[in-house]
N, C-alpha and C positions, 0 to 999 in steps of 0.2 A: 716459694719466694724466688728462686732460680728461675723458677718459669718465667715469673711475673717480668723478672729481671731482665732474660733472655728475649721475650717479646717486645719490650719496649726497646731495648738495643737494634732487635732487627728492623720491626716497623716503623720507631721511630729515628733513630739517634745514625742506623747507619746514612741511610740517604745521607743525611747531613755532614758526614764524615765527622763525627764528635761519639764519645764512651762518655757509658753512664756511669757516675760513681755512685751513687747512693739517691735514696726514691725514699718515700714514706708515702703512707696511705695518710688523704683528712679530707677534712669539711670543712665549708666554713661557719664562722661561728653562729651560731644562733640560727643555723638555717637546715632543716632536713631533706638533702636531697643527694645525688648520686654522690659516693665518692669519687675527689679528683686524686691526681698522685702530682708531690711537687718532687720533680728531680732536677739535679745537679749534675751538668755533664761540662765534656773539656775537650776542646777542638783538637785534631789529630797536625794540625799542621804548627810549625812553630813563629814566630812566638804563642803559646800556646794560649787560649781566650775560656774562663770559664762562665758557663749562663745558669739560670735558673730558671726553670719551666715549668707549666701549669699543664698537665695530661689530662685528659676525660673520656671515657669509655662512650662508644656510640651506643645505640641499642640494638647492634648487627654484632657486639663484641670486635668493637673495632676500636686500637688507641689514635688518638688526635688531641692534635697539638693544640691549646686554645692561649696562653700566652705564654709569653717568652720575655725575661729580663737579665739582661748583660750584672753580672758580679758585680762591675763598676757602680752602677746605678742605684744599688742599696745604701739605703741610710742610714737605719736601724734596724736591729733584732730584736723583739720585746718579749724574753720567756715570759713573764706574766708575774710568775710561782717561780721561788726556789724547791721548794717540794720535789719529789722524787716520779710523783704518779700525777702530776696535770698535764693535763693534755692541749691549753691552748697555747698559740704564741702569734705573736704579729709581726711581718715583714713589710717594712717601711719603705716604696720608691717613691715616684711621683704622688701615692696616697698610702693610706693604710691599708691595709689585705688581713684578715683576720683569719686566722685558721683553728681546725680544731684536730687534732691527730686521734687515728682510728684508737694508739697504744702510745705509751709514754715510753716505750725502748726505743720507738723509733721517732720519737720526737727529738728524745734525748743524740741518737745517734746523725739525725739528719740537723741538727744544732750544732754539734761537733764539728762536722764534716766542713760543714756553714762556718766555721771559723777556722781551722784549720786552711781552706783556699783562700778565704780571706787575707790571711797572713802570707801564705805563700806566691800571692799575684802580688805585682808591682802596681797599687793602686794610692791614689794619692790622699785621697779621704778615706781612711779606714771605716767601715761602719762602725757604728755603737752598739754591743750588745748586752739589753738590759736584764740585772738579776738571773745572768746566766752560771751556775755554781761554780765554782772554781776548782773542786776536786771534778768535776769531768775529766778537765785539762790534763791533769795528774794522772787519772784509771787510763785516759783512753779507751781504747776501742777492745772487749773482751777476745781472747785465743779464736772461739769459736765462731765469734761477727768476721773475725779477720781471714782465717780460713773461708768460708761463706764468703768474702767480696773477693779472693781473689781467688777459689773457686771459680763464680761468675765470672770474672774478667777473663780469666782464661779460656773460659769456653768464647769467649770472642774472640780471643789473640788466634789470627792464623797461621804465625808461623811456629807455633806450640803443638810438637808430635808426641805423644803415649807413645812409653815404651811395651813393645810386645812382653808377651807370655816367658817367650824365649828368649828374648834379652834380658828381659829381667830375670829369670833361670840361670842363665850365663854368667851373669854379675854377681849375682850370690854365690854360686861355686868358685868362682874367680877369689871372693873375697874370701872364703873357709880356705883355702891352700893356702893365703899369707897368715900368720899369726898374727902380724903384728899392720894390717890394712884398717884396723879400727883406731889401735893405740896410737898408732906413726902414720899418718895420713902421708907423709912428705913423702917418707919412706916409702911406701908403695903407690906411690907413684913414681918417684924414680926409676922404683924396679917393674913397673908396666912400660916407660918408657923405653927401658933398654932393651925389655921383650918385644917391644915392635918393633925398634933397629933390626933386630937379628931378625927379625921375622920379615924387615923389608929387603934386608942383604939376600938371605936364601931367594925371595921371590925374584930378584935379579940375576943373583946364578940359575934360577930355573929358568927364568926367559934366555938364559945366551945359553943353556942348555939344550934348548928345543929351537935353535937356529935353522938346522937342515927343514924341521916342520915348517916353521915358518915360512923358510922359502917355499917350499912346498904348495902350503897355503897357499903363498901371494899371486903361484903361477896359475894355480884352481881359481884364484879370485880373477886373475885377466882372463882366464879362458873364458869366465863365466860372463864377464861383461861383454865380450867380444858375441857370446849366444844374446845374449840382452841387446847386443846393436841391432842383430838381424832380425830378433821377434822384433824391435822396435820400428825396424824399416819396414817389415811386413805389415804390421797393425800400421805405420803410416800409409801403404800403398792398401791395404783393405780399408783404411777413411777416407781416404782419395775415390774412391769407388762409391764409399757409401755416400758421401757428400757430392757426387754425382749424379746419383739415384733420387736422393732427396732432392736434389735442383728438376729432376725429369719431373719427379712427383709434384712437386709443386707448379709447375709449368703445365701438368698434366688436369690437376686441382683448378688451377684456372681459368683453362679450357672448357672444362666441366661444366665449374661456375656460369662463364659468360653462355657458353649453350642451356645452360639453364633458364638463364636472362631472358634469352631472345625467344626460347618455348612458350614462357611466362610472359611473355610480352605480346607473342603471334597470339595465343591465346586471349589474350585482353583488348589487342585492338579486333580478333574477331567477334567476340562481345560486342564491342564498340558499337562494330561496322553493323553487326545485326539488330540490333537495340539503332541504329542511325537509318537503317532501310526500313524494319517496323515502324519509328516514328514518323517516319514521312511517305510512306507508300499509301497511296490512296486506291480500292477497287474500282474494277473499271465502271462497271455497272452506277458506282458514284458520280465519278468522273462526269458520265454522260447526263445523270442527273442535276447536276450542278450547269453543265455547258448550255440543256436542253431541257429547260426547266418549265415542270409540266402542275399549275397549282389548281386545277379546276378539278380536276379527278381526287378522288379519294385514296387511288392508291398512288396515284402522282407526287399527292401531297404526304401524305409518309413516309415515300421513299426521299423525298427531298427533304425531310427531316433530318432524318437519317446519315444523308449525304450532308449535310449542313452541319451534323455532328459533329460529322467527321471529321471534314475541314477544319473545323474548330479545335479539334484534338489536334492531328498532325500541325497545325500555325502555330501553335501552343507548345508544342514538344520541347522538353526539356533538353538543351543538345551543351554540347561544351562548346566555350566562345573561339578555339582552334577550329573544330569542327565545321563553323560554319563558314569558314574561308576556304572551303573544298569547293572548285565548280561545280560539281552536280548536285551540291546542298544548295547553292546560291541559284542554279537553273530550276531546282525543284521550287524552292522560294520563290520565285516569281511565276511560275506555273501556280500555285497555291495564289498567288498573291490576284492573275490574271481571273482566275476562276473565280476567287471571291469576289473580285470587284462586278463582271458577270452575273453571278446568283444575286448579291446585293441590288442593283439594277433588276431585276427578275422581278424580286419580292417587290420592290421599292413600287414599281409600276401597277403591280395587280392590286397589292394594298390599298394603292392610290385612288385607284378606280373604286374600288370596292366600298372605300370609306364614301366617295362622293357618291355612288349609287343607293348605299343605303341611308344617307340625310334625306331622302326624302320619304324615308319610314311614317307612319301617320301615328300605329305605336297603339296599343290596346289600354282600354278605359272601361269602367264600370256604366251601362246605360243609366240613362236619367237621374244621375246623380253626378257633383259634382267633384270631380277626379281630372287631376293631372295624368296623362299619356304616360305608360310605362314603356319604352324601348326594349325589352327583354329579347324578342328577337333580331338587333342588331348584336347584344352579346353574345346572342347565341351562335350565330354566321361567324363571328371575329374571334370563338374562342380556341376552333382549330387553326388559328395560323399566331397564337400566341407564342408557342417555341420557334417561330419562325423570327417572329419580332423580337424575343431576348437574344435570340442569335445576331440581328441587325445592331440591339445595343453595344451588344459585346465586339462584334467586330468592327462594323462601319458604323460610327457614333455621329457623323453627317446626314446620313441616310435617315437615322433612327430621330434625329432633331427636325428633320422636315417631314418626315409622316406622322410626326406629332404633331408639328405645325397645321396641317393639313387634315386630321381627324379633329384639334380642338376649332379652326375655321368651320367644317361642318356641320359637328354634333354642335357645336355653341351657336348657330344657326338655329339649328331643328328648336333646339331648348327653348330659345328664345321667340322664337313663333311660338313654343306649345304654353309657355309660360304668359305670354301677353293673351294670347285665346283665354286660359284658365284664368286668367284675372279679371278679364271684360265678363265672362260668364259668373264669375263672381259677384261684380257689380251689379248684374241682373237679377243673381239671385236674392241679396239685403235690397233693394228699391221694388223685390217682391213683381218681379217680370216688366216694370213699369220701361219705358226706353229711356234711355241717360241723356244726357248733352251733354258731347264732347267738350264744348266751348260752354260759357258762362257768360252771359252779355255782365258788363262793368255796373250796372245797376244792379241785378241779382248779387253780386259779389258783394256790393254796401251793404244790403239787407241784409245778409248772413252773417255778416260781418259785426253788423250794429246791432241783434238781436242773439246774442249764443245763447240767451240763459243767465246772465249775469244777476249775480247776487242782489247789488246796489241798484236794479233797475225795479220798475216796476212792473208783475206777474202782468201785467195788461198791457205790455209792451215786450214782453217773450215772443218769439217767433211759436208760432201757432202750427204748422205744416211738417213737424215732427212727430211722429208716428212711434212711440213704443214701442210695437214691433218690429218696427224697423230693427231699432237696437240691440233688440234680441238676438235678430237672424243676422246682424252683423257679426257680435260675438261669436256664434256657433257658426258663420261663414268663416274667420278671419282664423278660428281654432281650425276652422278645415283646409285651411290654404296653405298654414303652415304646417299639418300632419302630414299633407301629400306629399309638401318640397323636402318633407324629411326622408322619406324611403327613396323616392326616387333620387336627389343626390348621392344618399347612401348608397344604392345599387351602382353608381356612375363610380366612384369612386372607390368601390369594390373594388369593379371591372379593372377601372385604369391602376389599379396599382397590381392586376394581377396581369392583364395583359401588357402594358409598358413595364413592367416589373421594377413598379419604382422604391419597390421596399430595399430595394438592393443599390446600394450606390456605385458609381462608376469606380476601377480599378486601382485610377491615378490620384483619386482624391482622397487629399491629408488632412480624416480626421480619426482621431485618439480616445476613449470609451464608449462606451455603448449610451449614454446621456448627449453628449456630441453627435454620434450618429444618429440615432434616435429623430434625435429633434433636426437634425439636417434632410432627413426621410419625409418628416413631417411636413415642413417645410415647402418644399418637392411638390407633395398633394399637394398640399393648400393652394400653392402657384396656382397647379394644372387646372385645379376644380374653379378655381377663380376666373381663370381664364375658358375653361367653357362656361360657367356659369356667372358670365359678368352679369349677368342682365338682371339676378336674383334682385341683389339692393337695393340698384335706381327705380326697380317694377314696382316694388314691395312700397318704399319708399314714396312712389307716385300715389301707389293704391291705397296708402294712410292718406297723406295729403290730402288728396282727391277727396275722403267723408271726412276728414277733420274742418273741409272745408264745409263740407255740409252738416255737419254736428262736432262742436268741440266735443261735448263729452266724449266721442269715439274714443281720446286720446287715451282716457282712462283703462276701457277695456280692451285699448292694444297694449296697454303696459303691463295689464295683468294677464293676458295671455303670451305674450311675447316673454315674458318673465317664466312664467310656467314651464314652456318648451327649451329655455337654455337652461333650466335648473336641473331639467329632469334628461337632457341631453346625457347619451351614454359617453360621448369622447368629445370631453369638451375642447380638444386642438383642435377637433377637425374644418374643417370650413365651412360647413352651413351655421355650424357652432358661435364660430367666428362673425361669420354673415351677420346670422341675428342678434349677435352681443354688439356689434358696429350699427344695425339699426335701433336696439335699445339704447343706447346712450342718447340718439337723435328722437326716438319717441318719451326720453324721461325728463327732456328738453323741450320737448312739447307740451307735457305734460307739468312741467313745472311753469313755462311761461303760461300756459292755462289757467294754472292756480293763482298766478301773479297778475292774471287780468282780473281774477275774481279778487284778490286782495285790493286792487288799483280800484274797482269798480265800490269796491266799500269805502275807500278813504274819498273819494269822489262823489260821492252820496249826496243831493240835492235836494231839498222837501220845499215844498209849495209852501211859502212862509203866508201866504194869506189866511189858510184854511189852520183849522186845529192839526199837529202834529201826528198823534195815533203810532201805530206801531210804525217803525222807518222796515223799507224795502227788503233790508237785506235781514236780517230780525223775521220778517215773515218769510221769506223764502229761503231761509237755513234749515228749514225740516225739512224740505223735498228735494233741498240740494246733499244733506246730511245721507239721508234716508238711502238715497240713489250711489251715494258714494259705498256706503254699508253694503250695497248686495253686491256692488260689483265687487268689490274690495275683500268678500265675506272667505274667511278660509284662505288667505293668500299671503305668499313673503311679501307683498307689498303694502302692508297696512300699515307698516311703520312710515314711510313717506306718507302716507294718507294723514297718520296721526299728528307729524310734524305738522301739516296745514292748517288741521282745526286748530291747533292750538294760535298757529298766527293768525287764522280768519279771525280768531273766537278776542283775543287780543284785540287784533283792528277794529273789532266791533264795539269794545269798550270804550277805545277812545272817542271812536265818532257819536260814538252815542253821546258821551260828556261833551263834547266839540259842538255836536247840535245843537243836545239843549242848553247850552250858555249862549248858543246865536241866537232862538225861534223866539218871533216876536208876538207870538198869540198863545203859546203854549207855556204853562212856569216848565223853567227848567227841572223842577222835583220831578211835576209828571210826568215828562220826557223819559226821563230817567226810572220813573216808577212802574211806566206800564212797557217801556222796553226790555229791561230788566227781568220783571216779571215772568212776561213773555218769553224771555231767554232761559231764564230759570226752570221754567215748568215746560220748554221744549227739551235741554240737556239730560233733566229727570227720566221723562220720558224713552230718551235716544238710549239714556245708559251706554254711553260711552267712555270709559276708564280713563283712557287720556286725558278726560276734559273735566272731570273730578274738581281741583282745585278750580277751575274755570266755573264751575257750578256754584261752588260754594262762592265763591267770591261773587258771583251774577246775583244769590242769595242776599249775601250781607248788603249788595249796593242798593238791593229793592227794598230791605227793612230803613237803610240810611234813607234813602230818597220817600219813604211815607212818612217816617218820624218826622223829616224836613218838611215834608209839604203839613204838615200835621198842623203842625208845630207854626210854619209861617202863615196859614191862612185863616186856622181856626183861634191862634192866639189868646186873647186873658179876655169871653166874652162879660165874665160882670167887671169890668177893667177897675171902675173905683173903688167896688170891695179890695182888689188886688191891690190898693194901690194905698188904701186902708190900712189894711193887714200888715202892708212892708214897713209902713211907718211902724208900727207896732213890735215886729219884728226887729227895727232897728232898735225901738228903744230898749227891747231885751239885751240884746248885744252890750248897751249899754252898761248894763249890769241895775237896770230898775226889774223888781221883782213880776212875774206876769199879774201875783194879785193884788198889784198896785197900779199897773197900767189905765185902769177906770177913772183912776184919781187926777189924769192928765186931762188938762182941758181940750187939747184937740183930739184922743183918744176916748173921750166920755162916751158914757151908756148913749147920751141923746143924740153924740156925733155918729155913733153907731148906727143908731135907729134913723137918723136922714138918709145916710148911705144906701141903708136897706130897701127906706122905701122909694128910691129909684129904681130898685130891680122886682116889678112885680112878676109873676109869673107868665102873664098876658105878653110881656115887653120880649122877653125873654123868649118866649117861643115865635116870637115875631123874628127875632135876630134870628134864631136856629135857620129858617124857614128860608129866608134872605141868602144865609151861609148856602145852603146846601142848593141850591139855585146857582150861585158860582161855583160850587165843587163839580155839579154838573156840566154846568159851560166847560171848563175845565177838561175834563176827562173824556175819553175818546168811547165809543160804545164797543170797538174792538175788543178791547181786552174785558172789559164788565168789570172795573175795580171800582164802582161807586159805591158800592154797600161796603167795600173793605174798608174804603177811607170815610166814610158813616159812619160805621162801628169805632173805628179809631179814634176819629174826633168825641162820639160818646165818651169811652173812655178817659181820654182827656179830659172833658165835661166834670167828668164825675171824682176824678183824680183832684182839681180845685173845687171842685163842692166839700169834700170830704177833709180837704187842708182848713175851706175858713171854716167850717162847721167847730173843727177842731181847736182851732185859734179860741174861735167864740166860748168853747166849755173850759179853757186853758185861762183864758185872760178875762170875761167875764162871765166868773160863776154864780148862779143864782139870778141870772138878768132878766131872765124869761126872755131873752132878745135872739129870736132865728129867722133864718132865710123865708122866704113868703112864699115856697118851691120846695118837695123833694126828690131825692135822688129818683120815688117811683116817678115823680112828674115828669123830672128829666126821661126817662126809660119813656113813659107817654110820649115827651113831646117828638120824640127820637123818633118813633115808631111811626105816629100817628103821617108824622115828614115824608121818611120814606114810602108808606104807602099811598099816601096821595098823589107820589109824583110815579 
């Protein structure tokens, strides 16, 4: 407990200049966790202040402080229990604080203490302390608690000295010589007092006794101080010396230093200076290569490489910016600067020549077959002086911008001759060797013009003069025209990115990821190759034109091939890429205005209203226009545009069809509609086209509408009075008169019956059939052969109202023995006997 005591005084309470009086170990209530210690200390200064504090053990065994509350500031003391052994209580400031004590001695005793300072401080509100026992007040504090604090206190008090071994020996023998030092305290002390008088008298006769020594002494004590001046002068005159020395040595030190400096200095600028003569010194043997520049020879041209390296290194040298305000860095700089501009001029002019000598290259081809000129040995002539040319990029970027100028003027020349060649041999090749005309007189242009092949026209009014094969060897020409322009731009464009070395951008240009530069590199080609190869587009371009004028369809199969070679392009940035993706849009323009004349040419549709109708134009010429679309289109990403079309041709067709036949004045509208229809039907079935599915079906359902229709309006009610018989009949069932009372009506009787009937003999009756089938023939066109369908039909029908009044008759008069003068096999005869005669 001394320990405890003793630690919390040093660690805590002295900093503070306040003694601890009294500490108790607790917890708070109701809660398991470290114990805190609440102590009670009291300021060392006066008026004196006592607090109450909350201590807490770290977990390094460290005490800390965690609160702190002025004596003043309590409100109440709550023991809890009068009881002797409970352990909690509560201290009342600003809240409650609940605690729980490790031991009820020191609750009881740190409660005590707690009221005793209470009472002893000048405080204006006493606290309250509740069911605090009242014999506490009474016992106080036990012999042995009280020893025990003031034990502890005392090992704090500093000016509190233990007596030794021997003084306390001394004091005891002291005290056995008086008798009476226990009984008579006063007493011996009186008699100690008077023993030190005499004891102090004697030591003052001994000093005036020992006078002469003393003098003695005092003149040994001046002697000694007067040796003490002299060591003293000496040791100052030996630090006068040494603080001389030290002045030299640091003076010395100095010196050193700064010769150090200037070693370490000569050193670094001789680095400098040697690292400044390597960076700029150039060999002679260069020199003269650069002044005296030799690019026709082979070993001329290497050493001039070489030399142009070099150059390029030493211009380049990395120097410091003091550095180069030295004259002879600035003399050399313009020596370097004189030389380049020299070598640049050099190259500049042989390049120049060299490019204009080799444009007119003729360039190697495959015999008797149709091939675009490969150039390969101008690349090849142009590939030794490529580090000559990145060397012009890099340094004179003037130089490097007009030998570009002036290779893409040449080669974009040659191009353009081999490319207009390759495309007239082209021409020759789809016309099948025939000779072209350049020019078209204005009369030929109307004919081709006015005959493409249109849907809505009639097959005897097609241009005649087109040749199938032709179109063949157009396709397999037009795929060959663009296989060749492929490798050989690709080769061109190799070249120029490795000779101008345009994958590299220039120095000064600010641009920020490899996606920025990328596409800025890209960019770069595309220009260059555009610019030698302007002539690609407007050739190509002409060269569609040109047979579109002589066959639309071409347009078809430049879209499908044209479409082919940008899908299956390896680098779709690149510029022929490009190229053809810039003429596809203008051949899918062609290609839709095409389809938009055929669309225009259906709604436009004209039929010779004198004559019988028959199949309309565009109706029969949608199988070989279908047909032709299918093989070109067969296996291609283009079929979905394709698909789009039929479905609008196949549309426009419906309408004009109903549009006509509500106009044609010779033809019924049903069989306009029944044998176009038809004919629609049973060509879609055939074609087996997916897209056009619902288009089928529906072509289906309008050819059963338009026979029902025609059926229905021309073969109508032929025994009409029976019909008309029966309805009255019919009506008066509705009525509500029974059918086997209908006899009993006088306009409905047996006999009204039997005159009805015998107006319809058999004879009459196949007289009418005979007549009928006479206009169905007029009627129907021999194209399509639907006369026996709508024969059979009308039969049916026939037999459909035979079989109604037959029924009527056994329904409403049963037992009459009253029937038709005709059976249904008559009917089947008279059908038969019709059609085969005619």
């Amino acid at each position: 407990m001394a320990t405890i005591r003793h630690t919390l005084q040093t660690e805590i309470f002295e900093a503070l200049d306040e003694k601890l009086i009294v500490y108790a170990h607790v917890n708070k209530a109701l809660k398991k966790k470290k114990p805190s210690f609440l102590c009670i200390s009291i300021t060392g200064e006066q008026p004196s202040s006592v607090y109450i504090h909350q201590i807490k053990k770290t977990e390094k065994n460290q005490f800390k402080k965690k609160r702190t509350w002025p004596l003043s500031e309590l409100k109440c003391v709550d023991c809890k229990n009068k009881t002797k052994y409970h352990l909690e209580f509560d201290l009342v400031f600003d809240k409650v604080y609940k605690w729980s004590a490790v031991n009820s001695e020191e609750r009881r005793i740190f409660i005590l203490y707690l009221w005793k300072e209470t009472m002893n401080q000048p405080i204006k509100e006493k606290p309250e302390f509740k069911d605090m026992p009242m014999d506490w007040i009474k016992d106080g504090v036990s012999t042995n608690e009280k020893e025990e604090i003031i034990q502890d206190l005392s090992e704090n008090n500093e000016d509190y000295q233990v007596l030794t071994e021997k003084e306390e020996s001394d004091l005891v023998s002291l005290m056995e010589t008086c008798e009476f030092a226990i009984s008579n305290a006063e007493a011996f002390v009186d008699m100690l007092s008077k023993d030190l008088n005499i004891l102090d008298g004697e030591n003052v006769q001994s000093v005036l006794a020992s006078e002469e020594q003393v003098t003695q002494l005092m003149g040994q004590i001046a002697t000694s101080l007067a040796e003490v001046e002299k060591v003293e002068e000496q040791l100052n005159y030996y630090d006068d010396i040494l603080i001389h020395i030290r002045n030299t040595m640091q003076s010395m030190e100095h010196k050193n230093t700064l010769i150090d400096i200037a070693n370490k200095n000569n050193l670094k600028l001789l680095r400098e200076l040697e690292h400044l003569i390597s960076s700029l010194e150039l060999p002679p043997e260069y020199e003269n290569a650069l002044i005296d520049t030799d690019l026709t020879s082979a070993q001329g041209l290497k050493l001039a490489i070489k030399a142009a390296s070099a150059l390029e290194r030493v211009m380049r040298a990395e120097i410091h910016p003091a550095l180069l305000r030295l004259t002879a860095v600035q003399d050399q700089k313009k020596r370097f600067e004189k030389w380049k501009v020299k070598f640049s001029y050099s190259i500049s002019r042989h390049l120049n020549n060299l490019f204009v000598h080799l444009g007119n290259d003729s360039g190697t081809c495959k015999p008797d077959t149709l091939s675009l000129p490969k150039h390969v040995t101008i690349h090849k002539e142009l590939n030794v002086y490529a580090e000559l040319m990145h060397w012009t990029k890099s340094m004179d970027q003037r130089a490097y911008n007009d030998l570009i100028k002036v290779y893409i003027s040449t080669v974009g020349k040659l191009y353009e001759r081999d490319i207009k060649m390759f495309l007239e041999d082209a021409k020759l090749t789809i016309s099948g060797g025939a000779a072209l005309m350049v020019e078209e007189t204005s009369k030929n242009k109307a004919v081709i013009a006015r005959n493409p092949g249109l849907l809505g026209v009639e097959r005897e009014q097609w241009s005649t003069d087109v040749d199938p094969k032709e179109r063949q060897r157009f396709d397999q020409v037009f795929d060959t025209v663009l296989s060749e322009l492929e490798p050989v731009c690709l080769s061109e464009q190799n070249f120029c990115v490795h000779f101008f070395q345009l994958d590299i951008l220039k120095k000064d240009s600010q641009f920020e990821g490899n996606k920025k530069i990328e596409k800025q590199i890209n960019e770069e080609v595309r220009k260059m190759m555009a610019d030698i190869f302007s002539c690609i587009e407007p050739e190509l371009l002409g060269f569609i034109a040109h047979h579109e004028r002589l066959d639309s369809i071409y347009c078809m199969y430049i879209l499908v091939r044209l479409t082919q070679h940008v899908m299956s392009a390896q680098d779709t940035g690149s510029f022929l890429s490009k190229s053809y993706g810039s003429i596809l849009v203008q051949v899918k323009r062609s290609y839709d205005k095409y389809m938009q004349i055929q669309l225009t040419s259906i709604q436009d549709t004209r039929v010779n209203k004198k004559n019988k109708c028959g199949i309309l134009p565009f109706v029969a010429n949608f199988e070989e226009f279908a047909r032709m679309c299918e093989l070109i289109f067969k296996n291609t990403e283009r079929k979905t545009d394709l698909h789009k079309w039929y479905v609008r041709l196949v549309s426009a067709m419906f309408e004009v069809i109903n549009n006509i036949a509500a106009e044609h004045p010779k033809t019924p509208a049903q069989v306009v509609k029944m044998e176009n229809y038809h004919h629609l039907f049973s060509l879609l079935s055939q074609l087996k086209i997916t897209v056009l599915d619902p288009q089928r079906k529906e072509a289906k359902q309008k050819y059963n509408d338009a026979l029902k229709g025609y059926v229905t309006q021309y073969f109508g009610r032929p025994l009409e009075k029976l019909n008309i018989f029966f309805d009255g009949v019919q009506a008066k069932v509705a009525q509500g008169i029974k059918e086997s009372e209908i006899s009993y009506q006088m306009a409905f009787s047996k006999q009204e019956l039997r005159k009805v009937i015998k107006e319809y003999p058999s004879r009459e009756v196949k007289k009418g059939l005979e007549n009928l089938y006479k206009k169905v023939e007029k009627h129907l066109s021999e194209e399509e052969n639907l006369l026996q369908v709508v024969w059979r039909a009308m039969q049916e029908e026939f037999i459909l109202q035979y079989k109604s009044i037959e029924d009527l008759i056994q329904r409403c008069y049963p037992g009459s023995m009253v029937t038709l003068d005709f059976t249904i096999n008559d009917i089947l005869t008279f059908f038969s006997e019709i059609a085969r005669s005619h």
